[in-house]
KEPA-916361 format. One record per residue: x, y negated, z of N, C-alpha, C, O in turn; residue in three letters. Coordinates in pm, whole numbers, plus 50000, padded with zeros to 5 digits. Each point is the difference from the previous one (the first is absolute). Layout:
<rs>
R  n.px  n.py  n.pz ca.px ca.py ca.pz  c.px  c.py  c.pz  o.px  o.py  o.pz resn
R     X     Y     Z     X     Y     Z     X     Y     Z     X     Y     Z  ALA
...
</rs>
This chain:
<rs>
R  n.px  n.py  n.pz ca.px ca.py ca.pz  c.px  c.py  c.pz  o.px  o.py  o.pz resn
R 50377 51754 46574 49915 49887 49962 49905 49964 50114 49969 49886 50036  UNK
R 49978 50271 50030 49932 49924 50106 50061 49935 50092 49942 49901 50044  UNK
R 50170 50131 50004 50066 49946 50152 50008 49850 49932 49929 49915 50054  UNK
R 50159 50040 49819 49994 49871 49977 49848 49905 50002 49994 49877 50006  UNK
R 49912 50200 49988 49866 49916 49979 50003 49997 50195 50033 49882 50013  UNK
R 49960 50147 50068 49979 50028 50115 50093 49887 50045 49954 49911 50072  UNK
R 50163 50088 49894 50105 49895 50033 49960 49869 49978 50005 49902 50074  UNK
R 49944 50116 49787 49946 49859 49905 49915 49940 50095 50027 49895 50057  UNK
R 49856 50180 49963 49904 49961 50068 50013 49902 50195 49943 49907 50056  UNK
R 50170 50193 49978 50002 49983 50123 50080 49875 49981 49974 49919 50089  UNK
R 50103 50043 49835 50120 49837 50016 49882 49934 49972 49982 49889 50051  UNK
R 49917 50168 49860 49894 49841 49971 49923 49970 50111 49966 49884 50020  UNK
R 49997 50223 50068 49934 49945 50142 50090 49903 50096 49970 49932 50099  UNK
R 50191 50095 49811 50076 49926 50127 50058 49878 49937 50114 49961 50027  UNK
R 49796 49972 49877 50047 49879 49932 49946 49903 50058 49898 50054 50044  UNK
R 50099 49835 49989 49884 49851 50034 50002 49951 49907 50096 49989 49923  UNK
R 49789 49970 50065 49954 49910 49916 50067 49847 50041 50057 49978 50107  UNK
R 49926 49924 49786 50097 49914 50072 49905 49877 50113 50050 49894 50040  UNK
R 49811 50153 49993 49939 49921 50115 50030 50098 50119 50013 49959 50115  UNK
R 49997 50198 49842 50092 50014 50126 50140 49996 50054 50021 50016 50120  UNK
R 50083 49962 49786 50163 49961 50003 49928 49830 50086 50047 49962 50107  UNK
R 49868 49980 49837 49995 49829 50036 49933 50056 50162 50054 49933 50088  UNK
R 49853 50159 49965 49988 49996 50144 50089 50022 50103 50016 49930 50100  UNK
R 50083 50245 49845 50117 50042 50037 50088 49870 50019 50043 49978 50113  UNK
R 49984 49947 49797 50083 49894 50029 49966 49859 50115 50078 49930 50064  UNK
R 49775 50071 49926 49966 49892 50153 50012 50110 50164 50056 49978 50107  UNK
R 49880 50115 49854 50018 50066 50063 50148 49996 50061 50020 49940 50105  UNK
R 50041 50098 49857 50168 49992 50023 50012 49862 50086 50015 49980 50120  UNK
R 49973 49926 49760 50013 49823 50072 49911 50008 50180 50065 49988 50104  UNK
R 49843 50027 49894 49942 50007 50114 50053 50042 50136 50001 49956 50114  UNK
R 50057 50191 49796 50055 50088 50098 50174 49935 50040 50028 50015 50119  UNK
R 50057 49934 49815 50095 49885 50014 49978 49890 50075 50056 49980 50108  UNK
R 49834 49916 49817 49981 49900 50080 49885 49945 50144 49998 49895 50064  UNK
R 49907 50242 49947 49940 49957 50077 49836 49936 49947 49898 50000 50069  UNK
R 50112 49967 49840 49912 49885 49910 49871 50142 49987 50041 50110 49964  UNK
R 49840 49874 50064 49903 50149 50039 49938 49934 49817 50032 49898 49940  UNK
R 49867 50220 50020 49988 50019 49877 49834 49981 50050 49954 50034 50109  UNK
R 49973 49903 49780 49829 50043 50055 49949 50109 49858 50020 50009 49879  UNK
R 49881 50081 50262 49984 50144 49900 49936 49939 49847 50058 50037 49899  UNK
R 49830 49875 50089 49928 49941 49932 50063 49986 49878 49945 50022 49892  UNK
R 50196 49933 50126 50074 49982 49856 50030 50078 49944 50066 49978 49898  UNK
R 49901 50149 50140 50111 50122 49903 49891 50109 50055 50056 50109 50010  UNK
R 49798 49895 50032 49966 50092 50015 49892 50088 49894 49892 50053 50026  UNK
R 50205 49935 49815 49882 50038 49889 50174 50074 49986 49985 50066 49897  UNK
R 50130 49952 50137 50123 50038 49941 49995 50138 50063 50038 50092 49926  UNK
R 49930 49935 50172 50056 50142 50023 49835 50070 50083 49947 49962 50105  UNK
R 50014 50138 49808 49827 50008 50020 50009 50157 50024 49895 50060 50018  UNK
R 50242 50018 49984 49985 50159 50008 50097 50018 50098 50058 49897 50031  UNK
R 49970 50189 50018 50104 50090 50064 50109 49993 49895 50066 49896 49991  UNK
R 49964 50233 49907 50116 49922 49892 50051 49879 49959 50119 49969 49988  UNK
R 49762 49953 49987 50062 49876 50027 50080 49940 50101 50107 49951 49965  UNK
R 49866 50046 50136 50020 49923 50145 50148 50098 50024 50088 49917 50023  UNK
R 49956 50181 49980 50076 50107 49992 50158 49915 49942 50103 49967 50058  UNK
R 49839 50020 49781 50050 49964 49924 50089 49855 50026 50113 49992 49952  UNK
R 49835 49906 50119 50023 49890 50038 50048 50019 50117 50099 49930 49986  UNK
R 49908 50105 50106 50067 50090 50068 50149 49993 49977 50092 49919 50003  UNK
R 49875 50246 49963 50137 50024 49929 50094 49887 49945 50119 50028 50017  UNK
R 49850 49810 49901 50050 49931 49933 50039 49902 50089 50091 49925 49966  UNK
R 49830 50056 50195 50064 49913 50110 50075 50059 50064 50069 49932 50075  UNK
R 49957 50235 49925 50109 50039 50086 50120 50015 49936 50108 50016 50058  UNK
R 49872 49979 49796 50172 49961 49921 49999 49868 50004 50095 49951 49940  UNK
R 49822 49963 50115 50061 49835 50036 50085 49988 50067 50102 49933 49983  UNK
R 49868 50132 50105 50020 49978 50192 50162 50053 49959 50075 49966 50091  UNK
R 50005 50114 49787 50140 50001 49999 50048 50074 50129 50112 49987 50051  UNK
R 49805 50077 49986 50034 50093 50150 49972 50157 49968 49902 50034 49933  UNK
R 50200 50068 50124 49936 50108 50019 49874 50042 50087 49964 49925 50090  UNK
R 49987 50161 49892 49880 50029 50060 50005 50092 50071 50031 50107 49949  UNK
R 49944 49889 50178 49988 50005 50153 49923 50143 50037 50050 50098 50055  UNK
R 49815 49886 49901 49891 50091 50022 49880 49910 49951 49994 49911 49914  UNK
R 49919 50140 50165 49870 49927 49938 49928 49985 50150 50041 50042 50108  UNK
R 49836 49884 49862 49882 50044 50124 49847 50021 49919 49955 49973 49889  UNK
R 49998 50089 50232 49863 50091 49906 49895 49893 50064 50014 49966 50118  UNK
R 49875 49979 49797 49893 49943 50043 49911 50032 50009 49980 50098 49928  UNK
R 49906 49862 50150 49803 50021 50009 50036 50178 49988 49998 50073 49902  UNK
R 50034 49955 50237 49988 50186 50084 49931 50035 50066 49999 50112 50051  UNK
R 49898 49770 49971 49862 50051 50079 49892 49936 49873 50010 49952 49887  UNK
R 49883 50085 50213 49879 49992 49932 49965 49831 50015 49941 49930 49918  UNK
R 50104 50038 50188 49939 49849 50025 50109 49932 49950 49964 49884 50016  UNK
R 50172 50109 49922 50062 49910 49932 49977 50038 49876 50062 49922 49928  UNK
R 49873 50169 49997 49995 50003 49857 49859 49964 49995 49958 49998 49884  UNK
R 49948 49971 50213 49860 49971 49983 50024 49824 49970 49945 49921 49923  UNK
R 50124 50071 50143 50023 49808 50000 50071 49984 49834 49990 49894 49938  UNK
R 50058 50189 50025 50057 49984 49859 49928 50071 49900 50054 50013 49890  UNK
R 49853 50026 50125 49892 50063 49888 50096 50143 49933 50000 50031 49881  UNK
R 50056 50023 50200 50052 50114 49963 49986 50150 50038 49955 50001 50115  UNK
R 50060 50104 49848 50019 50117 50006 50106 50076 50038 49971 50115 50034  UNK
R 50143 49853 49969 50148 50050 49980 50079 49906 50052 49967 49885 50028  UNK
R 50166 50176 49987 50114 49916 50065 50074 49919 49907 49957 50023 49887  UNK
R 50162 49869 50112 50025 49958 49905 50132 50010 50092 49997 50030 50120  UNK
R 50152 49931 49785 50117 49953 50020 50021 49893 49988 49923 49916 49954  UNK
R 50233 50062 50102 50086 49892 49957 50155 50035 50008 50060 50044 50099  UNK
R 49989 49930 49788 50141 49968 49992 50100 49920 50134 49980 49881 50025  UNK
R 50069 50157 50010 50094 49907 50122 50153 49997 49994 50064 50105 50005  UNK
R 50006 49757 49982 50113 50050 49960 50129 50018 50177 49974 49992 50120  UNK
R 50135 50029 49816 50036 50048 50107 50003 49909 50105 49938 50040 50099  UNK
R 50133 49812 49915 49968 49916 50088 49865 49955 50090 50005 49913 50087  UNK
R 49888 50151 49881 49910 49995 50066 49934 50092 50063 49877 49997 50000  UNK
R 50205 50118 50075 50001 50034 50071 50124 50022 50099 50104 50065 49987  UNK
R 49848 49862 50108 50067 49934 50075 50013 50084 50174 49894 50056 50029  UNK
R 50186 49953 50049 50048 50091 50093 49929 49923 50167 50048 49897 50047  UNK
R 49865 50161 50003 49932 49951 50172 50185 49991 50041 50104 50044 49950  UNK
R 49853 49865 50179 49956 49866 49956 50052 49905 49976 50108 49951 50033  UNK
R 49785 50007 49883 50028 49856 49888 49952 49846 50027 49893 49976 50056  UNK
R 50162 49961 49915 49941 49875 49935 49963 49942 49908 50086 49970 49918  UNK
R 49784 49994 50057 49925 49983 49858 50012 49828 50003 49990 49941 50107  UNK
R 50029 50000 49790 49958 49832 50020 49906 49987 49915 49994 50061 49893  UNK
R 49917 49851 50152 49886 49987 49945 50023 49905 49839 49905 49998 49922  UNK
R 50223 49929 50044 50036 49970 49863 49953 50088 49921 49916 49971 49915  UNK
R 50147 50191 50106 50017 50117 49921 49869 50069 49990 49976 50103 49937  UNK
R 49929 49814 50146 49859 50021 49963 49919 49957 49976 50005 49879 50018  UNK
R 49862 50172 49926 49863 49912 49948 49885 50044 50067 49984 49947 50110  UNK
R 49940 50127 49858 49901 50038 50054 50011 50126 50107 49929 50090 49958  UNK
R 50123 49941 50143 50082 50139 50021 49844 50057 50085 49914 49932 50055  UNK
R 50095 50204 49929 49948 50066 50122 50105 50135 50034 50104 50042 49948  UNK
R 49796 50007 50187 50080 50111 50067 49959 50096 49982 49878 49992 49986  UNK
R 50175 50154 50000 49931 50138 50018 50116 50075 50054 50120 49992 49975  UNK
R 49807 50088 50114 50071 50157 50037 49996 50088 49930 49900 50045 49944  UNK
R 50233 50001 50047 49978 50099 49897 50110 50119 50040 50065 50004 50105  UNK
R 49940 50092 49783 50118 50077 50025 50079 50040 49922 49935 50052 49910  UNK
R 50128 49953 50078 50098 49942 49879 50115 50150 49959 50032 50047 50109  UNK
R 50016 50013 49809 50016 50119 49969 50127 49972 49901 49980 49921 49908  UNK
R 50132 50131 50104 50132 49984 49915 50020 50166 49906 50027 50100 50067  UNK
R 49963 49907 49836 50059 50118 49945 50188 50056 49980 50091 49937 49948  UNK
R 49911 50161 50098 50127 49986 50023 50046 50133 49878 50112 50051 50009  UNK
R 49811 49984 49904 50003 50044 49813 49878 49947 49937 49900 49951 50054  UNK
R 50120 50062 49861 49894 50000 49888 49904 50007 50047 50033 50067 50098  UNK
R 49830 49911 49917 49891 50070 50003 49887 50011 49896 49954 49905 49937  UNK
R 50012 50206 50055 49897 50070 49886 49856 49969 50030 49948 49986 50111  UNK
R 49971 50003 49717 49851 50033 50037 49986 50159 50041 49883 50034 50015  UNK
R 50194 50047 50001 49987 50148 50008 50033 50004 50155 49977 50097 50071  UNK
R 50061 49826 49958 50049 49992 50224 49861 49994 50047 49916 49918 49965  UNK
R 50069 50195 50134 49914 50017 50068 49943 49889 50122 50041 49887 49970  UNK
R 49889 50113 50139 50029 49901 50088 50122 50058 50080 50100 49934 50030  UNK
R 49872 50239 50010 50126 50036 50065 50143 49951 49935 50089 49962 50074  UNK
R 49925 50041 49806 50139 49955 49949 50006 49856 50020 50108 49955 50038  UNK
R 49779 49950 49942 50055 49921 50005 50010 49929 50167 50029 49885 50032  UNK
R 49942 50207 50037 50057 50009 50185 50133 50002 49967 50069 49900 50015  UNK
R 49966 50184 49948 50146 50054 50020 50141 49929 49908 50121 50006 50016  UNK
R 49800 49936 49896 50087 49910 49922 50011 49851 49994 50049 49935 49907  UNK
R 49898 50016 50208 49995 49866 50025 50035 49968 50147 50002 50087 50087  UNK
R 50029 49768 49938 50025 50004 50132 49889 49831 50001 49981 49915 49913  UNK
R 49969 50100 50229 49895 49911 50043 50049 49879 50101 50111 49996 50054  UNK
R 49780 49905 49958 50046 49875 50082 49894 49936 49996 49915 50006 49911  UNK
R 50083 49901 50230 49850 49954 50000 50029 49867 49886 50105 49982 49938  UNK
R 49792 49947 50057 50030 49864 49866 49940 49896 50045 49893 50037 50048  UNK
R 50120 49861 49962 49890 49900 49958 50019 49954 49872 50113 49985 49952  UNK
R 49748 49985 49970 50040 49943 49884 49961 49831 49972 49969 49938 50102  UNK
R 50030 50009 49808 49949 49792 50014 50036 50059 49850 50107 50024 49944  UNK
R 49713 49993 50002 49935 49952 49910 50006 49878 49982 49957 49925 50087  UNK
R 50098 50027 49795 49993 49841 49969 49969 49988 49863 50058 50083 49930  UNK
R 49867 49839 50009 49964 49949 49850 50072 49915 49931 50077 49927 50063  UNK
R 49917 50065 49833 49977 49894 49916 49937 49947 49954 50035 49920 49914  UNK
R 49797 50106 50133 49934 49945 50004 49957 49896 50057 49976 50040 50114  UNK
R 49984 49785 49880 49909 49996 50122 49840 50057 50059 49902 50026 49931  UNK
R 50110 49981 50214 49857 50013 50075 49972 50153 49931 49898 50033 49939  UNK
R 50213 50044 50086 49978 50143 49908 49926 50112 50071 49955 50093 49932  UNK
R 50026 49906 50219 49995 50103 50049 49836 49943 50111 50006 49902 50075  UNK
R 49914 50151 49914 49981 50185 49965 49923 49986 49791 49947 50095 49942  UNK
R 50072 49780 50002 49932 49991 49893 50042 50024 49855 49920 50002 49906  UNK
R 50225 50018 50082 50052 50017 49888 50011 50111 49948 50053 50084 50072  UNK
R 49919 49945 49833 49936 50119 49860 50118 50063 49997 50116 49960 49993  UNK
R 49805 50215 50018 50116 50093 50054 50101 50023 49881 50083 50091 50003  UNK
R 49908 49847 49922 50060 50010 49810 50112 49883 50006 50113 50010 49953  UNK
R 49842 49891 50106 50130 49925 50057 50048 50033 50109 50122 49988 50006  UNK
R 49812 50060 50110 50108 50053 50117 50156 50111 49940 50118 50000 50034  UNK
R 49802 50086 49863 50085 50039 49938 50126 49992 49911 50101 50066 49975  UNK
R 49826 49796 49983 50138 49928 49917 50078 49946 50087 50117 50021 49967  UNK
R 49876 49927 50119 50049 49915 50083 50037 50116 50134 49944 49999 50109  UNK
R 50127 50062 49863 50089 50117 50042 49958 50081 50125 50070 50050 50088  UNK
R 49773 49949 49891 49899 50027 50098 50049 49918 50135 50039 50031 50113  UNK
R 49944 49885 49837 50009 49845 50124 50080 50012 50067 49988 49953 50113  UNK
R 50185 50146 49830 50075 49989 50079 50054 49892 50070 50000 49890 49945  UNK
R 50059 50129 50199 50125 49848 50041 50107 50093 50046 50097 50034 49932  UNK
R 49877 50005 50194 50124 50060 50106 49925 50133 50050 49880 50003 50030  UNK
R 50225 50127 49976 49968 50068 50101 50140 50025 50086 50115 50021 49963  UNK
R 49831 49969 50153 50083 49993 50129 50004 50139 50068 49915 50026 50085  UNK
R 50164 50051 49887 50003 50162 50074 50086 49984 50148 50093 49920 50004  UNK
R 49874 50154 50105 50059 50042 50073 50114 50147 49971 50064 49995 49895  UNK
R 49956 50122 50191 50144 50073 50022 49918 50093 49913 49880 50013 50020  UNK
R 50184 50053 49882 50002 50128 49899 50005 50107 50062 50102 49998 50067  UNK
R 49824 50131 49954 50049 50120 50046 49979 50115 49882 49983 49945 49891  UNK
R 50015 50163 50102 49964 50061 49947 49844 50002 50038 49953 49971 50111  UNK
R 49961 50078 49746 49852 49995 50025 49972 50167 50097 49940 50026 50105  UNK
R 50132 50052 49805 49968 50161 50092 50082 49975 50114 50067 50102 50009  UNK
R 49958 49841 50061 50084 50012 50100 49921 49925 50129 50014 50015 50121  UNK
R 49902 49904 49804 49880 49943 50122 49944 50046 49966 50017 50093 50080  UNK
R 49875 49959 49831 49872 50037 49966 50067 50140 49985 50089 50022 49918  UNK
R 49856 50078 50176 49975 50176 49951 49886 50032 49884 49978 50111 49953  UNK
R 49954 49765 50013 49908 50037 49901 49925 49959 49935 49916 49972 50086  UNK
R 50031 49993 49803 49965 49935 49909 49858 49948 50051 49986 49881 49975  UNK
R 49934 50162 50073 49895 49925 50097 50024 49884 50153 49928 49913 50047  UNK
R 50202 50140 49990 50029 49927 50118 50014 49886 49929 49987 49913 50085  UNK
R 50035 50026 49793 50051 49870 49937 49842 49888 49981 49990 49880 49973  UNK
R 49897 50238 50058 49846 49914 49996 50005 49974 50115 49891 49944 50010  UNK
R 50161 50052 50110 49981 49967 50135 50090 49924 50082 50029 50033 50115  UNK
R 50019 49858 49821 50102 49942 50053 49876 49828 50021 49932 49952 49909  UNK
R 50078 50004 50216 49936 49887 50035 50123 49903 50039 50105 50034 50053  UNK
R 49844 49796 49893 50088 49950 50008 49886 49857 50089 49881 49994 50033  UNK
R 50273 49886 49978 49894 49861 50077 50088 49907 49939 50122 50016 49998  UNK
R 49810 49872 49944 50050 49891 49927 49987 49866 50134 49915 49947 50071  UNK
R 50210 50049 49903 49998 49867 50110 50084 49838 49984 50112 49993 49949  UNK
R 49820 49895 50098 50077 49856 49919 49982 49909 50123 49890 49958 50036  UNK
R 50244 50009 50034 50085 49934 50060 49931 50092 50138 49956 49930 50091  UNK
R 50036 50200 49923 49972 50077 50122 49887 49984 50003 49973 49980 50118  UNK
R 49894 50013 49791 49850 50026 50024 50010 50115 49893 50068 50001 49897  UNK
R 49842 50102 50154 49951 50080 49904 49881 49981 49934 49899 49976 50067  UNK
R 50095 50031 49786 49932 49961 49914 49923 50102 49940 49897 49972 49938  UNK
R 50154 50181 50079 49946 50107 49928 50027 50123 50014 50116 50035 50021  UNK
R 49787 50051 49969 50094 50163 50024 49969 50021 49860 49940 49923 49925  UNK
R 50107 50184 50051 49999 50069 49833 50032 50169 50015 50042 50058 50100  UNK
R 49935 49982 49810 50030 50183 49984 50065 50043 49840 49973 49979 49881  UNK
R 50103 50075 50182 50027 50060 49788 49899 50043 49978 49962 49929 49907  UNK
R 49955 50146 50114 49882 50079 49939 49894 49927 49900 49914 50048 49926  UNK
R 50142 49756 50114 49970 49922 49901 50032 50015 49867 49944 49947 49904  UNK
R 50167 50143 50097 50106 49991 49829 49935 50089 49957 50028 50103 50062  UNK
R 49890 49916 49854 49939 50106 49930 50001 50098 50038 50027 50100 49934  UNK
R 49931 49894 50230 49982 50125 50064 50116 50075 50123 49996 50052 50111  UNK
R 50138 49899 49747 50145 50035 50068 50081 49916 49917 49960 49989 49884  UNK
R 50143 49948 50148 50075 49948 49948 50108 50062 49918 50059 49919 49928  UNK
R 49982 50206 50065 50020 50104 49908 49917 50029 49867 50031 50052 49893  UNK
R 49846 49891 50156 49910 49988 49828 50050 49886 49936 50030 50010 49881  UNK
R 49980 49908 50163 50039 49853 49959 50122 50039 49911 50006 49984 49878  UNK
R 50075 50060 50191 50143 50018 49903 49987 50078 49895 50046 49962 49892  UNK
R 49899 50143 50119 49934 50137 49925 49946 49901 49846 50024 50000 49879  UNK
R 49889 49922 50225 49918 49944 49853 50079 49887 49923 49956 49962 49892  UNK
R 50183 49970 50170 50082 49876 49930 50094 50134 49890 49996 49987 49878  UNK
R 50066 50107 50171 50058 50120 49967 49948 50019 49802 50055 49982 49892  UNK
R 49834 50056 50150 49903 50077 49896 49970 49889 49897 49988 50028 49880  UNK
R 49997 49820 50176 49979 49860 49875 50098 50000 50012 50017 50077 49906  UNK
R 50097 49903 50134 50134 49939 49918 50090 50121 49909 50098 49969 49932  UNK
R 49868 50125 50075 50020 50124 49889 49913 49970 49911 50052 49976 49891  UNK
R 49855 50018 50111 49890 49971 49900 50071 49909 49922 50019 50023 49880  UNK
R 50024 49873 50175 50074 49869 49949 50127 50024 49938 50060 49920 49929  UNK
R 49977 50194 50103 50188 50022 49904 50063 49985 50108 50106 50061 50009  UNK
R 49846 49847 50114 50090 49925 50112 50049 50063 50131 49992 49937 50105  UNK
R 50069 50212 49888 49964 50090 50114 50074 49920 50139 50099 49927 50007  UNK
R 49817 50114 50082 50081 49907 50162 50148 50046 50021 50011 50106 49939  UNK
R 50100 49861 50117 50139 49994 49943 50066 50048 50161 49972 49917 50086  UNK
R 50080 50160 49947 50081 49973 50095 50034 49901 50100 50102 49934 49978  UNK
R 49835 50044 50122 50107 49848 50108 49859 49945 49956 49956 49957 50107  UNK
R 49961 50022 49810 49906 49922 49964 49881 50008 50149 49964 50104 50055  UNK
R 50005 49792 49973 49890 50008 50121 49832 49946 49955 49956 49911 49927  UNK
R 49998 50167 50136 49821 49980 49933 49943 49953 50155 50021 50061 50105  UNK
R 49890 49797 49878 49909 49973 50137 49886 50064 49954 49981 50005 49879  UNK
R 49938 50045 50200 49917 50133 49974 49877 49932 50031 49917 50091 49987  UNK
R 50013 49796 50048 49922 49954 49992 49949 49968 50169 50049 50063 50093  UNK
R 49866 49849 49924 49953 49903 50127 49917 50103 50108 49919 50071 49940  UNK
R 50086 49955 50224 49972 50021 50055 49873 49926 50035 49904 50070 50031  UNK
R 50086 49831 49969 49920 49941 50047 49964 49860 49862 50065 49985 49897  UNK
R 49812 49929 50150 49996 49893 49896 50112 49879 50020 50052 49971 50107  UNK
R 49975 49960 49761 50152 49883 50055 49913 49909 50082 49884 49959 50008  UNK
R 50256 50028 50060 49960 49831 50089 50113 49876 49919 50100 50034 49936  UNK
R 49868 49859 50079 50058 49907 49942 50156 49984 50057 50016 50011 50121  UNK
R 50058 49973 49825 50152 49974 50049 50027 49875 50004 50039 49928 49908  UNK
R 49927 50031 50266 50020 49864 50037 50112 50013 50047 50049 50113 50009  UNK
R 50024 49770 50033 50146 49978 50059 50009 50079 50141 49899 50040 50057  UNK
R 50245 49981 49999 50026 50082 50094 50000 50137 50003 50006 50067 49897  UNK
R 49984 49992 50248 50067 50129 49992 49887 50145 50002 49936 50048 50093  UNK
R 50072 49982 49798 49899 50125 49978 50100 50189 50028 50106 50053 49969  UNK
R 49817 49966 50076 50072 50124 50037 49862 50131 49984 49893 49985 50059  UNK
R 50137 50143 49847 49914 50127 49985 50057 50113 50081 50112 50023 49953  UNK
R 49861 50059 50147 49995 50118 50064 49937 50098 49969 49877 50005 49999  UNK
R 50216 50109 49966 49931 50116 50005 49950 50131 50039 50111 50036 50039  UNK
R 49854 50014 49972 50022 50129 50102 50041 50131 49954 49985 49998 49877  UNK
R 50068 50140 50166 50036 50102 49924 50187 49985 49980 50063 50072 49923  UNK
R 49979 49855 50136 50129 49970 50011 50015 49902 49856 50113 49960 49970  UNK
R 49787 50009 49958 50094 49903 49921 50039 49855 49974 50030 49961 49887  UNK
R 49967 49940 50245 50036 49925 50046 49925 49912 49929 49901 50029 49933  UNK
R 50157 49834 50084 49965 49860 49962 50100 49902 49916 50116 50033 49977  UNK
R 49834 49858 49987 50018 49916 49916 49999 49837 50042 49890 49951 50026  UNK
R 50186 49995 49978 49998 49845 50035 50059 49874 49924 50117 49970 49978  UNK
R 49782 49976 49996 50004 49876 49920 49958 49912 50030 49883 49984 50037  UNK
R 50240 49900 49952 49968 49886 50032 49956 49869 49856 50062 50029 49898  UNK
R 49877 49885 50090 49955 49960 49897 50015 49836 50060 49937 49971 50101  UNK
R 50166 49908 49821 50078 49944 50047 49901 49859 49938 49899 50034 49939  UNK
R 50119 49856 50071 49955 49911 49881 50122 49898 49983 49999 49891 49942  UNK
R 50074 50155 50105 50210 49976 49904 49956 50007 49846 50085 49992 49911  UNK
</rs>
C-alpha cells in the first residue's frame, strides 16, 4: 500500500495542469518556428523548480526526438547571481543538437544565440548517484564544447527568470564538441580537470580567457551534481548520452562568422562558423 501511495504521489507531480500543457505547447511552436515568446505572458505558470521541471519534461516529448544528453546551467557564482539563484539547473537536449567541430550554424536556425566554453563529457555506461568523481573519470570520455544558448524567449538574457530558463530546456540551442578521448587517459586525476584554461576567439580576435575551475570548482562536480538530480528524477543519465558541464567563462553574443575555443592540457579546440544563409 505504501509503494502504491509513493507512486500515486510521484505521477501527480508529473501531471500539467492544462496552463502548463498550453505553455509546453508555445513553447514547442517557438522552438519550430522561430516566433520568440515574451516572459510577461506566462510568467504566473511556472513559479517552482517542480514546476518548471515538469514543463520541461512536456517540451522534450514535443521535440519527437531522442535525447542526446543534457547541459548544466548557472556553475559559478556570478551566473547564478544574475539569475537569483543558489544551485545549478539543467536542460534536456535532444540528439540533433549536438552537433560535431567543425560546423556550420545558420543564423535561420537561430534566435537569440550566445557562446560558452565548456567541456563537455560522454558516458560510455550508466552512470550512478553512487559514482564517485574518481569513477566518474574513468567512465566517461571528454571533449572541449562550445555551447549557443538560445531562447525562446525575447530579450531573454541576462533577464529571464531562472523557472523559465528551466522550462525552456535551460536555454538550450546547439552544442558543438570537438575530438572525444578518454577522460582518464588525459587527465591522471580528478583535480587536473579544475585546471584546464581555455581562449574564446571571433573571426581571429580574442575575446576571452576562461578556466574550468569556473564549473563549480571542477567540472566533474557539474556532472556529479546533473548525475544525483536526474536519479532523483527516475531519469538516470544513459550510456552514449553527453552532458555540457557548464561555462568557463561569461557568454558572448553569437554574431555571424568564424568563432573558434582553444584549450590547453591536450584537449584541443572547437570551430564554428555562424552563417546568415
Amino acid at each position: 500500500m505504501e509503494v502504491t501511495l509513493m507512486e500515486t504521489q510521484k505521477q501527480a507531480t508529473m501531471t500539467l495542469s492544462a496552463k502548463e500543457n498550453e505553455f509546453a505547447e508555445k513553447l514547442f511552436h517557438a522552438y519550430q518556428s522561430h516566433q520568440p515568446l515574451k516572459e510577461a505572458d506566462w510568467k504566473d505558470v511556472v513559479t517552482d523548480e517542480q514546476t518548471a521541471y515538469r514543463v520541461q519534461k512536456r517540451l522534450t516529448e514535443l521535440k519527437e526526438e531522442a535525447v542526446g544528453g543534457y547541459k548544466v546551467s548557472l556553475t559559478s557564482k556570478q551566473t547564478q547571481d544574475m539569475f537569483d539563484s543558489d544551485s545549478p539547473l539543467y536542460g534536456a537536449q535532444v540528439e540533433s543538437h549536438f552537433v560535431q567541430s567543425p560546423v556550420t550554424l545558420h543564423r535561420s536556425s537561430l534566435m537569440e544565440p550566445l557562446a560558452e566554453v565548456e567541456m563537455l563529457f560522454t558516458a560510455k555506461e550508466p552512470l550512478s548517484s553512487h559514482d564517485s568523481l574518481e569513477d566518474l573519470l574513468k567512465k566517461t570520455k571528454v571533449a572541449p564544447a562550445v555551447e549557443v544558448p538560445d531562447s525562446r524567449f525575447s530579450d531573454w538574457f541576462p533577464s529571464l527568470s531562472k523557472y523559465m530558463v528551466m522550462a525552456d530546456a535551460a536555454v538550450g540551442g546547439f552544442v558543438v564538441y570537438g575530438q572525444e578521448v578518454e577522460a582518464s587517459q588525459l587527465f591522471d586525476s580528478v583535480e587536473a580537470l579544475a585546471n584546464v584554461k581555455c581562449q574564446l576567439f571571433h573571426n581571429g580576435k580574442k575575446l576571452k580567457d576562461g578556466a574550468s575551475s569556473e564549473v563549480l570548482g571542477n567540472p566533474l562536480n557539474s556532472l556529479q551534481w546533473l548525475v544525483k538530480k536526474l536519479e532523483d528524477q527516475g531519469q538516470p543519465l544513459q550510456a552514449g548520452q553527453r552532458v555540457s558541464s557548464g561555462t568557463f567563462l561569461l557568454p558572448e553574443s553569437l554574431t555571424d562568422g568564424e568563432w573558434k575555443a582553444t584549450f590547453d592540457q591536450g584537449l584541443g579546440a572547437v570551430f564554428l562558423n555562424v552563417s546568415k544563409d
